[in-house]
N, C-alpha and C positions, 0 to 999 in steps of 0.2 A: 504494500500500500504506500503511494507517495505522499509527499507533506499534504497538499492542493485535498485530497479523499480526509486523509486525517482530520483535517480541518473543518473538510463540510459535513461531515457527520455530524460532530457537537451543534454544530450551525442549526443544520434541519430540526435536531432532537430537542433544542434550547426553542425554533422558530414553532416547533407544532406544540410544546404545551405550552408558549405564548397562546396560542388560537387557542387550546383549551381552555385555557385561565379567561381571555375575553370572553365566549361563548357563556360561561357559566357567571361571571362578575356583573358583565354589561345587562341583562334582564334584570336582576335584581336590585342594578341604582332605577333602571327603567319602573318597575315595579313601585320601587319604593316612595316613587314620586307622586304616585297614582292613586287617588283615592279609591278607600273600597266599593265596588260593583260596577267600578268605572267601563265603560264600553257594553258592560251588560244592560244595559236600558234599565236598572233598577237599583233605587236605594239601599236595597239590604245589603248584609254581609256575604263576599261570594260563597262560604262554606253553608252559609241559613238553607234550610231546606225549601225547593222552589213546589208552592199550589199545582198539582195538576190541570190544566184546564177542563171544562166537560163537556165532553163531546166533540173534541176537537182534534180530530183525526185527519191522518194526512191522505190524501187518495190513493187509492190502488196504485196509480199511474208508475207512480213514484220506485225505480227499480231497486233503489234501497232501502223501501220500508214493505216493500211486500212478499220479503220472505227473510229477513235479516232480526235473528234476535238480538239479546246481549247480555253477558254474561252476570251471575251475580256477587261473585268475588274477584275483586282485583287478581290479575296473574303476576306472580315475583318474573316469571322467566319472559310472557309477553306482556307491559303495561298497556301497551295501546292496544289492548283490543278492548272494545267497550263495556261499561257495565251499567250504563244508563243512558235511556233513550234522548235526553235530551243534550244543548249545547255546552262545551267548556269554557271557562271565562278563560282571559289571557294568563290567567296569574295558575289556573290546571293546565293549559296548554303548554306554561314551562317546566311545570312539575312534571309532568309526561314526559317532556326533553329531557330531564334531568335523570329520569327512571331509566329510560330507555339509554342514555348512557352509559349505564353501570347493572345491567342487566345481565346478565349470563349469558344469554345466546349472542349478543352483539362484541362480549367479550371475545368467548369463544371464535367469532366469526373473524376477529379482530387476527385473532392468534393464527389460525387455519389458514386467511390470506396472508400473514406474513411469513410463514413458513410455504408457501405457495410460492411466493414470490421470490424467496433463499434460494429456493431450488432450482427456480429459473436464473438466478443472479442479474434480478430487475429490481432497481436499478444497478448498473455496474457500479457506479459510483461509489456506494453501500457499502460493497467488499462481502466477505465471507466471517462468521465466525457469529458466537454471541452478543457481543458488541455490535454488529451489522443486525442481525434479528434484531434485536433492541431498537434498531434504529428504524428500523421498517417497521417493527409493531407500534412505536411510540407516533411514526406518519400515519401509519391505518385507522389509530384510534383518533388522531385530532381530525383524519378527515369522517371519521364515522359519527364523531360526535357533532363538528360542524353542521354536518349533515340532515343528524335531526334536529338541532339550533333551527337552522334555517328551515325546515319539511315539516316538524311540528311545533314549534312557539313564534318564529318571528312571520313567517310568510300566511302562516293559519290563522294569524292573531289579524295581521292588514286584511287579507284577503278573504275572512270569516268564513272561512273552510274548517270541515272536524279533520283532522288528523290520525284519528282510532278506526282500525278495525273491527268491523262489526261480521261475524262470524256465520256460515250459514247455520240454520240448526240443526239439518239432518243433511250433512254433504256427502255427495256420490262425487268418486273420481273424477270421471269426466268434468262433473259438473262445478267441482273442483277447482279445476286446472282453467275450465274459463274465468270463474269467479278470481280466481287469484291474480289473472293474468289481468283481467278487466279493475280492478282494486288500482292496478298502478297507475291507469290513464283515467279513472273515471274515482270521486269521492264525494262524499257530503257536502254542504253548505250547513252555517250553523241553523240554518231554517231545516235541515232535515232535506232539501232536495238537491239530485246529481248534478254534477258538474265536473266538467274537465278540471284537472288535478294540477293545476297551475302550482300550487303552493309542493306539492311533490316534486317536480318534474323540473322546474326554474328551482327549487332550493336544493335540489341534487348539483346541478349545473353549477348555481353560485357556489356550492361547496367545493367543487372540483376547480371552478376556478380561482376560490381560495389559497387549496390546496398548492398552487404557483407559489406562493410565498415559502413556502421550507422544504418542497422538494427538489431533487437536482434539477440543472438546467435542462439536461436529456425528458427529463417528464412535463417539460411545461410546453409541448408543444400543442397545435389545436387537435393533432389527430391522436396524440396521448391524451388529453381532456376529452374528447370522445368515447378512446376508448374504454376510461375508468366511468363513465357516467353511465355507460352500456355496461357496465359490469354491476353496478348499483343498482341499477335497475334490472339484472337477471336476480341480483340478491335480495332486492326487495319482494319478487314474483315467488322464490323458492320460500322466504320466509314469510308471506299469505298462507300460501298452502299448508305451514306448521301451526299458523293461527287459524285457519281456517278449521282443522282438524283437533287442535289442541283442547278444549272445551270437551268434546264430544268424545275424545280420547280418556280424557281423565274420568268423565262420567260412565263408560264402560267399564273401565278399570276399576270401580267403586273407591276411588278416591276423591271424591266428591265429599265425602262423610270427614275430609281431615279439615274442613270450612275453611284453605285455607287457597282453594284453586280454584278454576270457574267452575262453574255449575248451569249450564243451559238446561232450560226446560223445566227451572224446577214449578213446582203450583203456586208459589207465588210471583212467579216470572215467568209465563207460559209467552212460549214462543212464535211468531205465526208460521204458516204452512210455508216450505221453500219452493221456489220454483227455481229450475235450472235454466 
């Protein structure tokens, strides 16, 4: 390894938990400015429990409320999949950011592509050894974390998009793999109806071109940001499919009974009919 490699290591490693340190810092002076239920159209406290309204149901029309339940315990391993029908204030929408950061499977995923990457010896610059992983898992994770920064609290927050996955309740394969596939170009509005996935799809992009700032010079080209935004978004498709099944997983498995996973379908949360 020569001086010039030596040097940009510490560089990148020092520049991507800068981004992580912003990421997590910058919302909560944001936040802290903000009076309670601010952007929510309501005086209360965002945590007070919101009235029902009666009788006020969304139309069939609607292709993500006519077979989409939601789960009734938070999941440790997916946070964003939903566990109430209705919208997130900005100040849940970072909390989700924040979950989803330090979550286990995003960790994992973090690890898996960096050793992915060793193997391939992408970037070269990196070099070989544990200090080089290091250096690649420590890039993985400020662009993973960016990622949901921007896809679920900063972009979801302007563009009042839900950010959560909502779960089929009784998923078939096939029917699966469109839903999951369809999840990444298509999501909520906090009114409950579709819309193209602007806050996904541009906060993936901004991450990536983020991402320019602490990786080598070899990776900041447009067809390298290309091609890591198509890899985030094959990652985001594979990881629907584990929420999409995860719920309905555990409630086979009679793990459901540890109150501590989702639980679809229970009779106080009855879920409507899917359609594929």
């Amino acid at each position: 390894m020569n001086a010039d490699q030596g040097t940009a290591q510490p560089r990148s490693w020092i520049s991507a938990r800068w981004v992580l340190g912003v990421c997590l810092v910058f919302p909560v002076v944001v936040s802290a400015q903000a009076p309670a239920g601010a952007g929510s159209g309501s005086t209360s406290a965002p945590d007070s429990p919101q009235p029902k309204s009666q009788g006020a149901t969304n139309p069939a029309m609607d292709t993500t409320t006519r077979f989409i339940g939601y789960v009734t315990n938070r999941s440790i391993a997916f946070p964003d999949i939903a566990t109430s029908e209705g919208p997130l204030t900005p100040g849940e929408k970072f909390r989700l950011f924040v979950n989803q950061s330090i979550s286990p499977p995003y960790i994992i995923a973090v690890g898996i592509s960096a050793a992915y990457d060793q193997a391939r010896d992408t970037p070269k610059a990196d070099g070989q050894g544990w200090d080089a992983y290091g250096t690649r898992f420590g890039a993985n994770m400020a662009r993973a974390s960016s990622n949901s920064f921007f896809t679920s609290f900063l972009l979801a927050s302007v563009l009042h998009q839900d950010p959560r996955f909502f779960p089929q309740s009784h998923p078939s394969l096939w029917g699966s793999v469109k839903y999951s596939a369809l999840r990444v170009l298509v999501t909520r509005t906090d009114s409950g109806r579709s819309t193209f996935n602007s806050s996904g799809i541009v906060g993936t992009a901004a991450a990536e071109a983020l991402a320019n700032a602490y990786l080598p010079v070899s990776e900041q080209t447009a067809g390298k940001n290309a091609e890591r935004v198509g890899t985030d978004l094959a990652w985001k498709f594979a990881a629907n499919m584990f929420k999409n099944y995860w719920p309905t997983l555990f409630r086979g498995m009679g793990l459901n009974r540890l109150k501590v996973i989702p639980d679809p379908g229970s009779p106080d949360n009855p879920s409507p009919h899917p359609t594929n």
